[in-house]
VMD Tcl script that draws the C-alpha trace (Angstrom):
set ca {
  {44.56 56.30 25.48}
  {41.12 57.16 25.99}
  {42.04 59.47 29.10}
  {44.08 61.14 26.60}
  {41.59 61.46 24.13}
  {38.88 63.44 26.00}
  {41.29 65.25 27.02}
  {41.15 63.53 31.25}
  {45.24 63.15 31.07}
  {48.40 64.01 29.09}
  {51.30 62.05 29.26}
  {54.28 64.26 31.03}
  {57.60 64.12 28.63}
  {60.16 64.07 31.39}
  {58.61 60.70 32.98}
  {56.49 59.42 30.07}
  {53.43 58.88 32.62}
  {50.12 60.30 32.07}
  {49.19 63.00 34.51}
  {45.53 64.32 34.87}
  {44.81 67.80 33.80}
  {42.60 70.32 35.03}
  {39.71 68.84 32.92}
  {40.13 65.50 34.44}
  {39.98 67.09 38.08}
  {36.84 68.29 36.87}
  {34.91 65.21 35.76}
  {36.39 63.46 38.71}
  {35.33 66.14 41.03}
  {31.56 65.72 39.07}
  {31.90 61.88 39.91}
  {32.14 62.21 43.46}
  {30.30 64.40 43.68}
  {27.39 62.63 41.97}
  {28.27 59.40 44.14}
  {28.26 61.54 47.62}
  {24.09 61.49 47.23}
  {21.33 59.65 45.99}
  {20.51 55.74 44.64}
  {24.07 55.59 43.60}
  {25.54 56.51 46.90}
  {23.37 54.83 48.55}
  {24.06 51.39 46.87}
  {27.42 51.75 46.63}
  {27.80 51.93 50.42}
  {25.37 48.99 50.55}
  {27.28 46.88 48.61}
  {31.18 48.24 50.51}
  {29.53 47.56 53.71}
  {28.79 44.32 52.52}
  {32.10 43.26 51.12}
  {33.08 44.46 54.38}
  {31.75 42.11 56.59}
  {32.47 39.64 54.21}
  {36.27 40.13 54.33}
  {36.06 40.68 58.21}
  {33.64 38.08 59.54}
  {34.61 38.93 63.29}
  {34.18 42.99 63.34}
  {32.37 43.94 66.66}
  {29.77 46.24 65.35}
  {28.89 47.79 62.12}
  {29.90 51.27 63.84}
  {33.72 50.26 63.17}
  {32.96 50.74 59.36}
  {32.94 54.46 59.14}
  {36.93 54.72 60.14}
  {37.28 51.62 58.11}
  {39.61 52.46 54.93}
  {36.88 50.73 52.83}
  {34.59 53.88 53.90}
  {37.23 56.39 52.63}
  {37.45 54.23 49.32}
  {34.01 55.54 48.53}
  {35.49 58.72 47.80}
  {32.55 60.55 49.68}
  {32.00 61.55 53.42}
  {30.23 58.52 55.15}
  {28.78 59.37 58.67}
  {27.87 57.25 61.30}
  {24.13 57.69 60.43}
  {24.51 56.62 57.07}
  {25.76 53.69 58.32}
  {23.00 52.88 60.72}
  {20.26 53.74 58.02}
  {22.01 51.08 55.85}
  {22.70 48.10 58.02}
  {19.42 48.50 59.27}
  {18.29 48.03 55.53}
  {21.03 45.24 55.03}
  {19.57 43.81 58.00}
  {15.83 43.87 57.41}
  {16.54 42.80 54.34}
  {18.04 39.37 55.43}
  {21.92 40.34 53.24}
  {23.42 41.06 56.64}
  {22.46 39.62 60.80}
  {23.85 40.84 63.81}
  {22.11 41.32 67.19}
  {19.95 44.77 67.70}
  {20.33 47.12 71.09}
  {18.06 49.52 71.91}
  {20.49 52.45 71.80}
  {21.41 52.38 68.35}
  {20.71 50.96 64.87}
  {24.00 49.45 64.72}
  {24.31 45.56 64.03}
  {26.22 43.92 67.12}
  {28.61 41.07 66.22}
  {27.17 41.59 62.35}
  {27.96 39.11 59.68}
  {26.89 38.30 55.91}
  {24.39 36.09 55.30}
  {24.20 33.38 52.13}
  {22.01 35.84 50.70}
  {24.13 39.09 51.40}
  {26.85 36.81 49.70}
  {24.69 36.34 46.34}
  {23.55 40.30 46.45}
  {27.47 40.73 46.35}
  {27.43 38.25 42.85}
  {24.76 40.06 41.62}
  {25.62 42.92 38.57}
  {22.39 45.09 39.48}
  {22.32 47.04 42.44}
  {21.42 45.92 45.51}
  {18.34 47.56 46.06}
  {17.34 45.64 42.85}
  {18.66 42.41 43.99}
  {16.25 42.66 46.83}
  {12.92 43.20 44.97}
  {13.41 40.78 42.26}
  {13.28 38.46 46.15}
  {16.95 37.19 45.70}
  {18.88 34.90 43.70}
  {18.28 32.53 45.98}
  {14.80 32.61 47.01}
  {14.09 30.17 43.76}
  {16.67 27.78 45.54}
  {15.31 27.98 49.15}
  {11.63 27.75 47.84}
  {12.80 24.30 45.76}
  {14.56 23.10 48.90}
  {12.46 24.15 51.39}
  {9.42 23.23 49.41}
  {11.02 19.21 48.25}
  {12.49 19.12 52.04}
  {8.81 19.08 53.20}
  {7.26 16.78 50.73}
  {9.91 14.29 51.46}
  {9.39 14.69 54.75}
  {5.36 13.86 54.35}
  {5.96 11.28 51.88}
  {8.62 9.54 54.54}
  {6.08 9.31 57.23}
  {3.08 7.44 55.00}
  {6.21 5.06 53.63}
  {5.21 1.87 53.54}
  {8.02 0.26 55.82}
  {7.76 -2.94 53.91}
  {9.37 -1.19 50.71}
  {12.32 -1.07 52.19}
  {14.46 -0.37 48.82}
  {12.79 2.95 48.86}
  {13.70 4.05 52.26}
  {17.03 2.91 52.28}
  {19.89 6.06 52.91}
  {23.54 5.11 50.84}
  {26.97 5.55 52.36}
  {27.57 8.03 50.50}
  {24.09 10.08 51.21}
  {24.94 9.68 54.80}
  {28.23 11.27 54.53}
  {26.81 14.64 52.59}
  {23.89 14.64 54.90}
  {26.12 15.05 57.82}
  {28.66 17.02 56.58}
  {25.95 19.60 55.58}
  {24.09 19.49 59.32}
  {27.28 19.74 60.82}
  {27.56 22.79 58.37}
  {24.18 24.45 59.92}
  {25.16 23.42 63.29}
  {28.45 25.34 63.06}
  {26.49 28.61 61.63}
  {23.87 28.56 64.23}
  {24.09 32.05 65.76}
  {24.75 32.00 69.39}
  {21.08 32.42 70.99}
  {19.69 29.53 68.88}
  {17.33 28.29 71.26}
  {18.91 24.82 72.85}
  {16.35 22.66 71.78}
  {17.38 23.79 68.37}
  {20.93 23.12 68.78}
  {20.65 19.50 70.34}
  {17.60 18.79 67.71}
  {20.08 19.67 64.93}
  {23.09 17.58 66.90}
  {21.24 14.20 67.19}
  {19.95 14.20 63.56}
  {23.68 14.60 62.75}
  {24.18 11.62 64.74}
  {21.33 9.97 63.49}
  {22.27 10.36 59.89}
  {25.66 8.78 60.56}
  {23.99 6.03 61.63}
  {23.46 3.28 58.88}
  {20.70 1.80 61.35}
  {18.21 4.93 60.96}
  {16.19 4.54 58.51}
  {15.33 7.69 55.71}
  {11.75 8.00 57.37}
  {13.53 8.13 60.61}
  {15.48 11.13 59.49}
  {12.60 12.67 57.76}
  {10.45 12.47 60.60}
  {13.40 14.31 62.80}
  {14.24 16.31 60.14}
  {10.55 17.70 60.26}
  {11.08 18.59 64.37}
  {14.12 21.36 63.21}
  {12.18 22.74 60.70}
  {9.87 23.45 63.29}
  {11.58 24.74 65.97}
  {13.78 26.53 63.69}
  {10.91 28.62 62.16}
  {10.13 29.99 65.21}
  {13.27 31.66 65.58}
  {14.62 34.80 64.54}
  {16.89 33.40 62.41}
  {14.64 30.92 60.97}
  {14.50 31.78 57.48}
  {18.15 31.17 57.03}
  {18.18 28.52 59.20}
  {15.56 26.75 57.14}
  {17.60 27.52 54.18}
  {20.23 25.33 55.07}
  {18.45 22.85 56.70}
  {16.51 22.26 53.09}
  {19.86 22.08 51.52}
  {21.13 19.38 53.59}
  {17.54 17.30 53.69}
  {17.55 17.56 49.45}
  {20.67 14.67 49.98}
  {17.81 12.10 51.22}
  {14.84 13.14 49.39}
  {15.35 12.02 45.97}
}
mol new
graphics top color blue
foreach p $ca { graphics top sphere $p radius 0.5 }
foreach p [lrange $ca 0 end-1] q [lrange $ca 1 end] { graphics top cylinder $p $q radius 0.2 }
display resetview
């Protein structure tokens, strides 16, 4: 009714649809046309290119995106440089990771990232997702930040309070379940003392005979190895989520 009413459509007698007239062409035209430059371009292809890799976690390169049919949803012309500009942002960024060649801007094997995923959930634009620092940088700094006290508190435990470094069944269980988690979403140059770092504290923490300092104290070695690498921040991330199970 309201397409009808400014005058944007007109119902056609013979079929009883609505049909757009020559005003709506118009104001459509004006949309486009308005969406083809600028912040509201630009963040609309941000957050496409997002949902993108999000619905097709095992695209090649962010170049496949500009004959994608999500591109010609936008309703404007997308070129291959637009593209590059904005994974480049995605990727800086930390919404999107992927691995970098020297011939182009393009994102190699590109995927979303937990915090690409919450930019998605947001209902401002992207570009003011990223300077209010993310959803989820008040959740990373709480785990990160609790992950590491824990950790300092478990190595000055006095081992002969044993009901407060004891690790339930149940503990155990999340615990592992969530390093297995990180383990499975390490990219694929993690460096290998990483990757078998991460693998025996999932062992460990299946084990009822390691004790929560134990844990802590191993947990403590991945942080640290995982900060060096590129992908530390998000690595980090997770690791903090699954530590917060034995830190309480």
């Amino acid at each position: 009714m309201e397409l009808e009413d400014f005058k944007l459509a007109e119902t056609v007698r013979a079929s009883a649809h609505l049909a757009v007239t020559a005003r709506g062409h118009r104001v459509a035209e004006k949309i486009l046309a308005s969406r083809s430059g600028g912040k509201l371009a630009r963040d609309a292809l941000r957050r496409t290119l997002l949902r993108w890799l999000a619905d097709n976690p095992k695209v090649s390169s962010t170049e496949k995106f500009v004959e994608s049919p999500s591109a010609a949803a936008l309703g404007f012309q997308v070129t291959d440089n637009d593209v590059e500009n904005e994974a480049e942002f995605l990727a800086e960024n930390n919404l999107i990771k992927g691995i970098g060649v020297a011939q182009s801007r393009h994102a190699i094997r590109p995927s979303i990232t937990m915090e690409g995923r919450e930019a998605l959930d947001d209902p401002g634009t992207i570009w003011d997702f990223i300077k209010r620092g993310g959803v989820s940088q008040h959740v990373y700094n709480n785990q990160f930040e609790g992950a590491v006290a824990a950790i300092t508190q478990g190595s000055n435990v006095n081992h002969m309070e044993t009901h407060q470094t004891n690790v339930t069944t149940a503990e155990r269980a999340v615990f592992s379940q969530r390093l297995a988690a990180v383990l499975e979403a390490l990219p694929d140059d993690a460096p290998a003392d990483l990757r078998e770092c991460l693998t025996d504290l999932e062992a460990s923490a299946r084990d009822d005979a390691v004790s929560k300092p134990s844990l802590l104290a191993r947990a403590s070695q991945a942080f640290v190895i995982a900060a060096s690498t590129e992908a530390g921040r998000e690595i980090m991330q997770q690791l903090g989520h699954a530590v917060s199970v034995i830190s309480q």
